[in-house]
C-alpha positions in Angstrom: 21.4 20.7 -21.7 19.3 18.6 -19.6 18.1 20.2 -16.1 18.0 18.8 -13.2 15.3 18.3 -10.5 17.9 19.5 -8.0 18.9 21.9 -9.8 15.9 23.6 -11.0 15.2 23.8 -7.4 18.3 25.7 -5.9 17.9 28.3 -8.5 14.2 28.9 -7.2 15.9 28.9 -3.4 18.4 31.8 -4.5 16.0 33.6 -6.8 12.9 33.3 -4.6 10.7 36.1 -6.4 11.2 36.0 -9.8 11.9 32.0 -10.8 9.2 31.2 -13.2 9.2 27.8 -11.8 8.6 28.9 -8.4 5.6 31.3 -9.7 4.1 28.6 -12.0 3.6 26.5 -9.2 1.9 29.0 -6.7 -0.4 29.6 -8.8 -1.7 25.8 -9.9 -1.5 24.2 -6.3 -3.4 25.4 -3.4 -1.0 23.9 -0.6 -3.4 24.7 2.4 -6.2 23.0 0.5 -4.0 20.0 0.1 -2.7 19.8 3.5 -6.2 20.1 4.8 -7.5 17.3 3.0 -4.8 15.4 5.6 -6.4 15.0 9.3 -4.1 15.3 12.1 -4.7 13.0 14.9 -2.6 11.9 17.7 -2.4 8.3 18.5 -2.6 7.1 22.3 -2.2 3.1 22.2 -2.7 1.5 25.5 0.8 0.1 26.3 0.1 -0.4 30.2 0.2 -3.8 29.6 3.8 -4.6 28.4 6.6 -5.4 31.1 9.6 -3.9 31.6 11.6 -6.3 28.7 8.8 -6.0 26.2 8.9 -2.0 26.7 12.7 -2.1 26.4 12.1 -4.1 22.9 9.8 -2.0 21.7 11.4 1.2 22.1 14.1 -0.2 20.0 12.1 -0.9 17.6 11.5 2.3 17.3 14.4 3.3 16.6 15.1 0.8 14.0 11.7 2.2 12.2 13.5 5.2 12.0 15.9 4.3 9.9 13.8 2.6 7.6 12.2 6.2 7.2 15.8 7.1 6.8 16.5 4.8 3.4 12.8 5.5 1.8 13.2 9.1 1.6 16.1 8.4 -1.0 14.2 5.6 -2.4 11.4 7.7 -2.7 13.8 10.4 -4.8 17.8 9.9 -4.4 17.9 14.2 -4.2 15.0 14.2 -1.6 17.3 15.3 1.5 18.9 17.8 -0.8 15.3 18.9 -1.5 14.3 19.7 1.8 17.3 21.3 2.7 16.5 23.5 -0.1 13.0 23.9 0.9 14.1 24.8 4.5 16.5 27.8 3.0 14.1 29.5 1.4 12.5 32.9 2.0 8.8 32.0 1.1 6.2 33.5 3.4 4.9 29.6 3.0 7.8 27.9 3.8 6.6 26.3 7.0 3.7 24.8 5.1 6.0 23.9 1.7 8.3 21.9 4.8 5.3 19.9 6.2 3.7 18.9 3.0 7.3 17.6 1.9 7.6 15.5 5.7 3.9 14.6 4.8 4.8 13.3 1.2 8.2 11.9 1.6 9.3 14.7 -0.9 7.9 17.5 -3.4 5.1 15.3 -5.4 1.7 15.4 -3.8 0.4 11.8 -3.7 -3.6 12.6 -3.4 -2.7 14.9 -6.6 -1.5 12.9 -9.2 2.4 13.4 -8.1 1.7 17.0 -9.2 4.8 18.9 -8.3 4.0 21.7 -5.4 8.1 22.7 -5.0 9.4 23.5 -8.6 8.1 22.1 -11.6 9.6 18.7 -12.2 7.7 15.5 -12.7 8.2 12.9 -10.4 10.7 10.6 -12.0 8.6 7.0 -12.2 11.4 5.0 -10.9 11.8 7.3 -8.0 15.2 6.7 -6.4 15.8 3.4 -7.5 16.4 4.0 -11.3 18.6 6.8 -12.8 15.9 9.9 -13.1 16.5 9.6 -17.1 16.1 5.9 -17.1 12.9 5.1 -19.4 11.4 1.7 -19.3 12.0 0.8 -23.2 15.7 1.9 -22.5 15.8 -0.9 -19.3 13.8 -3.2 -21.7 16.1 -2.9 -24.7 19.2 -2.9 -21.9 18.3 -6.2 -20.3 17.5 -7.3 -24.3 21.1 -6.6 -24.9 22.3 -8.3 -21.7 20.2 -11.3 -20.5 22.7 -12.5 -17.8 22.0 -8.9 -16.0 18.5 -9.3 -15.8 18.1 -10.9 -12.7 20.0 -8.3 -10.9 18.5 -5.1 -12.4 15.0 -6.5 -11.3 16.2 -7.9 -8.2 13.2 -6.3 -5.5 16.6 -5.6 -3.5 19.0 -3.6 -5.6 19.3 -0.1 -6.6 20.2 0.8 -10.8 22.6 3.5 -11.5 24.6 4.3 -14.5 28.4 3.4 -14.5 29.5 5.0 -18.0 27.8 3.5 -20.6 26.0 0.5 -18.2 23.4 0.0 -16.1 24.3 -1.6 -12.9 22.7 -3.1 -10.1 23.8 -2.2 -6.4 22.6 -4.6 -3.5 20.6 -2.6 -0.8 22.6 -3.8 1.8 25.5 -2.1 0.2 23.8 1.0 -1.0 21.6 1.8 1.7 24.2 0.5 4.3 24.6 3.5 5.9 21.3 2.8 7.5 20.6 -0.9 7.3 23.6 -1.4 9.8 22.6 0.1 12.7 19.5 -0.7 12.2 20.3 -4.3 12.1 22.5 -3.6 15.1 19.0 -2.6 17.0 17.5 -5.8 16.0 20.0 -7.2 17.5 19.9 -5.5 20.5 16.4 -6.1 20.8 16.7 -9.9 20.0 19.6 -9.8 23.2 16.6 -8.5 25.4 13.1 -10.6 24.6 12.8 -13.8 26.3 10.4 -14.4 23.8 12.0 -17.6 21.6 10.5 -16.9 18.5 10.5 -12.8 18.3 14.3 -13.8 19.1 14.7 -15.9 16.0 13.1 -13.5 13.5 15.1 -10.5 14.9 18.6 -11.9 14.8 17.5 -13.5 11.1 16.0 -10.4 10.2 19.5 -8.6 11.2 21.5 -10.9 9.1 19.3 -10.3 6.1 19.9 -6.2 5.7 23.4 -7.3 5.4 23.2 -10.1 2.9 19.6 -9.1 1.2 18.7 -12.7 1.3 15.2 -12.5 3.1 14.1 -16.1 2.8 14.9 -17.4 6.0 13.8 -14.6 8.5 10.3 -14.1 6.3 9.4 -17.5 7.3 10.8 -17.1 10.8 8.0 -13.6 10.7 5.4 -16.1 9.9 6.3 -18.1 13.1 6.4 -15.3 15.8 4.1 -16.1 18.3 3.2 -15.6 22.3 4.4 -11.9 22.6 2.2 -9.4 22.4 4.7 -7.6 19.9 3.9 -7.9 16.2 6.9 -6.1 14.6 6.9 -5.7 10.5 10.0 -4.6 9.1 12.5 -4.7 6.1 11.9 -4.0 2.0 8.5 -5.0 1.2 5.9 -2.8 -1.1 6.6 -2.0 -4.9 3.7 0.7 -5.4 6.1 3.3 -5.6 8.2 1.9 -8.8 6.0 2.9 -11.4 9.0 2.4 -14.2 8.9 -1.4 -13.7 6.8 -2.3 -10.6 9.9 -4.7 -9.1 11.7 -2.7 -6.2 10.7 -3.0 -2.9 10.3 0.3 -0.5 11.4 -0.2 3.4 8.7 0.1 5.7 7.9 -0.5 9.4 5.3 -1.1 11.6 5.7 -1.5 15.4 2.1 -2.7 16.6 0.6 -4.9 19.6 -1.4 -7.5 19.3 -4.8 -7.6 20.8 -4.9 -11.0 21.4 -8.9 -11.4 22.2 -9.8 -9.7 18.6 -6.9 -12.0 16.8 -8.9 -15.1 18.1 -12.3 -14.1 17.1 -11.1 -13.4 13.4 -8.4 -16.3 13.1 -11.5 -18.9 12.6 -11.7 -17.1 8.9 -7.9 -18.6 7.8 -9.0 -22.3 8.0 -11.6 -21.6 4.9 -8.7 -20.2 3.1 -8.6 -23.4 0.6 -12.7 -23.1 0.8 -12.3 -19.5 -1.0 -10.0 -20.4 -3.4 -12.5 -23.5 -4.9 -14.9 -21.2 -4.6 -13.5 -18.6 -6.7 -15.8 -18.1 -9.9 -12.9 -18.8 -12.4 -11.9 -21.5 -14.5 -10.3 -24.8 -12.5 -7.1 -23.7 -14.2 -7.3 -20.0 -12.3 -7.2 -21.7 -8.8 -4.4 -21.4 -7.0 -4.0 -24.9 -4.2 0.3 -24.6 -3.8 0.1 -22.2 -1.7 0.6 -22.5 2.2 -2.7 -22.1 3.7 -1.4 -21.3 8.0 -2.4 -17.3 7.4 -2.1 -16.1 10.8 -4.4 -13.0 11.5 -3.2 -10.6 14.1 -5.4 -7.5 15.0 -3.0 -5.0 16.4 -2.8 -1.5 17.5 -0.3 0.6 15.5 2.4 2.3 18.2 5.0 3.5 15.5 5.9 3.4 12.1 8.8 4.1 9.8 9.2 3.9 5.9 6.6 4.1 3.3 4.3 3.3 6.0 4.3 6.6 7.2 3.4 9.3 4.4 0.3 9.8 2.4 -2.4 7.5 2.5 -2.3 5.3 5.8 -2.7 1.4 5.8 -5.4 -0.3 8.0 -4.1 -3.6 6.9 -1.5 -5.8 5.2 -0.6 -9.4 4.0 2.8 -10.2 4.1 5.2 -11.2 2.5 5.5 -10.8 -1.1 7.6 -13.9 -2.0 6.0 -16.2 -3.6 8.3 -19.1 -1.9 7.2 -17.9 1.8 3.4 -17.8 0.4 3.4 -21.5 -1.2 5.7 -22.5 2.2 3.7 -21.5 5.0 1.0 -18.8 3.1 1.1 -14.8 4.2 0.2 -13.1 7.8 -3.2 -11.2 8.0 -2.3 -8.0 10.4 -5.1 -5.0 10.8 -4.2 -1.9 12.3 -7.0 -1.3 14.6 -6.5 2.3 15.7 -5.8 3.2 12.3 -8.9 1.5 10.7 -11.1 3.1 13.6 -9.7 6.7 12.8 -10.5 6.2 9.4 -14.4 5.1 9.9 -15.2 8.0 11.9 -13.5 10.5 10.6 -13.7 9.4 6.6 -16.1 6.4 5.5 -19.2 7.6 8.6 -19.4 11.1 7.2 -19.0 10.1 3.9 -21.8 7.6 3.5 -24.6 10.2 3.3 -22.7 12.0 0.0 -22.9 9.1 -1.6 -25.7 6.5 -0.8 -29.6 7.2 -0.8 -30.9 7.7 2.8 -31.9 4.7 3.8 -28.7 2.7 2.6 -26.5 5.5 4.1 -27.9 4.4 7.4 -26.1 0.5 7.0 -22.8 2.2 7.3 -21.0 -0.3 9.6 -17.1 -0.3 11.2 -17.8 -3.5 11.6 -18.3 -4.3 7.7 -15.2 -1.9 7.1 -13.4 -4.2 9.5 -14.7 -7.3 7.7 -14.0 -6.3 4.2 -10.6 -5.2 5.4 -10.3 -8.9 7.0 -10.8 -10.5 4.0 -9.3 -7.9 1.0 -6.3 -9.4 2.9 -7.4 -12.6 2.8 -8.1 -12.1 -0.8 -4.4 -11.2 -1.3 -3.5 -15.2 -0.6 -6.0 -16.4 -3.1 -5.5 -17.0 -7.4 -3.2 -16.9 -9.4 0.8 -16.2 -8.0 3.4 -18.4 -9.8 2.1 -19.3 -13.2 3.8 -20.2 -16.6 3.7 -18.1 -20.0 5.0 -18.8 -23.0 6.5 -22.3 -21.4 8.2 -20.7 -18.6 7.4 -20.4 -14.5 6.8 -16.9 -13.9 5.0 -14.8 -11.8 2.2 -12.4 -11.8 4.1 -9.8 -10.6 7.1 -10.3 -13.1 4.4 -10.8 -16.3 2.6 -7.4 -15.0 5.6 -5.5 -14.3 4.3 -2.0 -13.0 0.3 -2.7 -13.4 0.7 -5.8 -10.9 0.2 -3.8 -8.0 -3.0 -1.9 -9.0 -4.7 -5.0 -10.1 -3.5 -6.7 -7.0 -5.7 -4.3 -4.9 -8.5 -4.0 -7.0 -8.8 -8.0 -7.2 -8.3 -8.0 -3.2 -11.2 -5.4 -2.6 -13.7 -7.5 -5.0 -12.8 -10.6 -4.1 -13.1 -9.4 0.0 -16.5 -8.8 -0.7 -17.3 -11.9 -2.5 -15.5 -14.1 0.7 -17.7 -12.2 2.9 -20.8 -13.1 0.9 -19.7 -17.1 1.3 -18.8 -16.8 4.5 -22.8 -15.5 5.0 -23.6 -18.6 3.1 -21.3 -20.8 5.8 -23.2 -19.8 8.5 -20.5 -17.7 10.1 -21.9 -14.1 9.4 -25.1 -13.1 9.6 -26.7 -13.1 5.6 -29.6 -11.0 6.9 -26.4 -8.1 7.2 -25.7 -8.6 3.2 -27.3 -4.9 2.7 -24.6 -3.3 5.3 -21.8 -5.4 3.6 -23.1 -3.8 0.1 -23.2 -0.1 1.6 -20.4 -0.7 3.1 -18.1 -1.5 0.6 -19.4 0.5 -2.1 -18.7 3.7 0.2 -15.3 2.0 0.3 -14.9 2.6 -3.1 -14.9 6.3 -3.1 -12.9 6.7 0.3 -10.1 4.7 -2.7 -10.8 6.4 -5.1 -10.1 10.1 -3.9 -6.2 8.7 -3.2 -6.1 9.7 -7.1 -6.0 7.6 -10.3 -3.0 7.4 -10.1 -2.1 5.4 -6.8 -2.5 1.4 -6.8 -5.9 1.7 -4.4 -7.3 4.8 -6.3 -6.8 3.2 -9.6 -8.3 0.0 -8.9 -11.4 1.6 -7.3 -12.0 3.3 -10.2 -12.0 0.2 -11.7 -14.3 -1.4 -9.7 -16.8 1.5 -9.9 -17.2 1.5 -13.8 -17.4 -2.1 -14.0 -19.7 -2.8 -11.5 -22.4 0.3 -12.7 -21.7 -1.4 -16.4 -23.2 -4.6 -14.7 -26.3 -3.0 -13.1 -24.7 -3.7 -9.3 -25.6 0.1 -8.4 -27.8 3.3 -10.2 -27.7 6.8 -10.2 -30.9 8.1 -7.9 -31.5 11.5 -9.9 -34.0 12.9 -7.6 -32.0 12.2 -4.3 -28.4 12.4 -6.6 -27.2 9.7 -4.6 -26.1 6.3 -5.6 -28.5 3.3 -4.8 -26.5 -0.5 -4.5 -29.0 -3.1 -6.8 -28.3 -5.7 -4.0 -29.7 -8.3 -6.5 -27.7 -7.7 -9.2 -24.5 -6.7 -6.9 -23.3 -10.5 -6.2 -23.4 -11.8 -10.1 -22.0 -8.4 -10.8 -18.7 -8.8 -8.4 -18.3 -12.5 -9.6 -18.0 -11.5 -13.4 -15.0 -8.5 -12.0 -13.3 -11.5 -10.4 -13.6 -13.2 -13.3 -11.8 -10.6 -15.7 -9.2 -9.9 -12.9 -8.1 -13.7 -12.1 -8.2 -14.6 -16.5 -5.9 -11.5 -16.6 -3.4 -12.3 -13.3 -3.0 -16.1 -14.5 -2.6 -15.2 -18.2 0.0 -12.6 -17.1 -1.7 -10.0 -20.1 0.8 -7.0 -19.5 -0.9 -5.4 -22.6 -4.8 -6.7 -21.4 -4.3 -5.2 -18.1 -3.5 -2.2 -19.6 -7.0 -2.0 -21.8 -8.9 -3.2 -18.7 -7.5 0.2 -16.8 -8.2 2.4 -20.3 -11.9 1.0 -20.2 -12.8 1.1 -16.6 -10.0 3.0 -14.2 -11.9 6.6 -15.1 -14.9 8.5 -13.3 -18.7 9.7 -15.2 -20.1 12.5 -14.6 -22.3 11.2 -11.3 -18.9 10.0 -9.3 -17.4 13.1 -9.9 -20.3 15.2 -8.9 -20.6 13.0 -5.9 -16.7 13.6 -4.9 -16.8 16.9 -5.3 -19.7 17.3 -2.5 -17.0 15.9 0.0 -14.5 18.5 -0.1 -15.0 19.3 4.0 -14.2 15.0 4.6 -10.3 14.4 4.9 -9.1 12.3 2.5 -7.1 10.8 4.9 -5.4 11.0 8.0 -2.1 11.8 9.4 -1.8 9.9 12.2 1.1 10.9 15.0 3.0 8.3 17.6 5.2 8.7 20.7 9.1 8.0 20.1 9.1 6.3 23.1 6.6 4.4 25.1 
């Protein structure tokens, strides 16, 4: 008899006291501890600017984020609203707390432990909601083996796999999810009705169309072209972090920012030497990626609201969108950092935590401005090497040939390779090279701010990474006296070309099985790092940022 998640956790509702499961879990997973390592803040964006239309468009924005909050709970788990209703029954003294760390997590897994289960006992199923919970990856493998003409579907980024008697089938989002995606395309709509704004018009109204048809195309590239409105709106299916069975479906996520305009300009100088960094990339000729779109707009923006996977566990500071390989090779991917989010995150996180990890005097070269920078140009990063290759005779992509290790090594190759843009950017003249030791501190505090998300998410996993290989190369040394790290800064550059190296020969050659050495070698903490993590147990891990509903 095989248990269910949901069911395993109405029994502990009506047998509070004496479920085993219940008990089991009280007594591994310190809740309080957990849900301090979360810092609450409350978010005041300046939105005195906007008129009366762009306030009427943004407040139905809003709305529409909601719903995309709406859809990722189930895609998070399918059970998750019956979870929390079963959470919210129950006669635990901690039952406040047990509801706010499932609102905080999108459901009963804690993401900055490992997914380890703090309601019931249950794992958390790798495909999340968008496989059946039983559904094992050799099973999909051996299923699509057995019927080629269904593969496309069951790895379509847009459709959900559920068992229909003895088949696997593949259910469009737009159909699945409908119950969501329609009035939320009805508030794009709306909102599309209201701006004045031409091209904010165009990527609404396409945008609306697509979560009824799940053909994205068309209203990605119209994204791309929104411009003149101080309204930067990011919505729809994008991320795959959270399919850990086979790394292909996309989670829906929103973002309702402003632009700052002045900031945007000073950065957008960076995009035109987006070619620039990809010849400069120290990989084989045949690594390079030239066919894809280089127009990158960069938008620095101030978060108002979000919706989606956007809004629990670790917060994002920045993104480069879209996915699609098509849109990236037409017209490249937008640059957007979430300046409140990213400043919330120095002060509170990477300022404090600088003098646990470097040597006094390094400590000291802490710099928002390099967090900004290196956040700049991971994102920048994202745009360069290798995207659609061929293996075996066939166009593929990375993402395809990877399958559920893409993303990891996606983020890990964007962190190295931001530093390394930064370092030629110093040789172009357009930052100061004298600053090269607050870059180094910088990002190499960076890497432990990742790497407490856990080994197991994307960013955690490929800081880990990062760390081992880089200390293998000499880049940084233990300081036993002051037990503190100290960054080589002459060995660090050779040391983060030779990672870029491994990562770009592994992303073009599409090596499913060598990515998955390169994470058994490296993705893993000595005895120093954890020593030096340990020491920041009063630093949040991250933050919990709150918005208005309405602005």
């Amino acid at each position: 008899m095989r248990t269910t998640l949901i069911a395993s956790l109405m029994l502990a509702t009506a047998l509070p006291f004496a479920a085993p499961a219940i008990a089991a879990t009280e007594s591994v997973h310190d809740l309080s501890a957990t849900r301090a390592k979360m810092a609450r803040i409350e978010m005041r964006p300046d939105t005195s600017y906007l008129n009366a239309e762009e306030r009427q468009v943004v407040n139905l924005l809003i709305q529409a984020a909601n719903k995309m909050s709406d859809i990722y709970l189930r895609q998070n788990y399918a059970d998750n609203p019956q979870v929390r209703s079963a959470i919210a029954r129950n006669r635990r003294a901690d039952q406040p707390l047990l509801l706010d760390m499932f609102d905080l997590m999108t459901g009963p897994w804690d993401r900055l432990n490992e997914d380890a289960p703090f309601w019931g006992t249950q794992p958390k199923p790798p495909g999340g909601g968008y496989y059946p919970v039983d559904l094992s990856k050799t099973e999909l493998d051996s299923y699509i083996a057995a019927h080629p003409a269904e593969k496309d579907a069951l790895l379509s980024p847009y459709t959900v796999v559920q068992r229909q008697g003895g088949k696997l089938v593949a259910i469009p989002y737009s159909k699945h999810y409908a119950q969501w995606l329609e009035p939320a395309a009805k508030l794009l709509e709306q909102a599309a009705a209201i701006t004045t704004n031409a091209s904010l018009k165009k990527f609404l109204t396409l945008r609306a169309t697509a979560f009824r048809t799940d053909d994205y195309f068309e209203s990605e590239l119209a994204w791309m072209d929104v411009k003149d409105t101080p309204i930067e709106i990011t919505i729809g299916p994008y991320e795959s972090y959270r399919d850990e069975l086979y790394g292909q479906k996309t989670a829906f996520e929103a973002y309702v920012t402003l632009r700052n305009p002045k900031a945007s300009a000073a950065l957008d100088k960076y995009k035109h030497y987006l070619r620039d960094m990809e010849a400069n990339l120290p990989v084989a000729e045949t690594y390079k990626n030239f066919q894809r779109g280089f127009e990158s707009p960069i938008a620095v923006v101030d978060q108002v609201h979000g919706g989606g996977e956007n809004v629990p566990g670790i917060q994002t500071v920045a993104f480069n969108l879209p996915n699609d390989e098509r849109v990236r090779e037409a017209k490249g991917a937008k640059k957007v950092i979430l300046s409140n989010v990213l400043g919330a995150k120095f002060e509170r996180i990477l300022k404090p935590m600088g003098a646990l990890v470097l040597v006094p005097e390094q400590a000291a070269l802490l710099s928002k401005d390099y967090m900004e920078n290196e956040t700049l140009f991971h994102e920048l990063s994202h745009s360069l090497g290798p995207g659609t290759i061929v293996k075996d005779g066939r166009k593929t992509t990375v993402t395809q040939e990877l399958k559920e290790q893409a993303s990891s090594l996606e983020e890990c190759k964007a962190d190295v390779m931001g530093a390394w843009n930064i370092l030629f950017m110093m040789k172009k003249g357009e930052i100061p090279a004298a600053e090269r030791p607050q870059l180094y501190a910088t990002y190499f505090t960076g890497i432990f701010r990742a790497m407490r998300f856990g080994l197991g998410e994307a960013h955690g996993q490929g800081a880990a990474a990062q760390y081992t290989f880089l200390r293998e190369q000499g880049a940084f040394s233990w300081d036993s006296g002051a037990k503190r790290f100290r960054v080589n800064d002459d060995k660090m550059e050779a040391a983060l070309g030779a990672l870029i190296a491994a990562i770009v020969k592994l992303q073009g050659d599409g090596d499913y099985e060598g990515v998955k050495a390169f994470y058994t070698r490296y993705a893993k903490l000595d005895a120093e790092a954890q020593a030096v993590v340990a020491t920041m147990q009063s630093i949040p891990v991250d933050i919990q940022p709150s918005y208005p509903e309405k602005i």
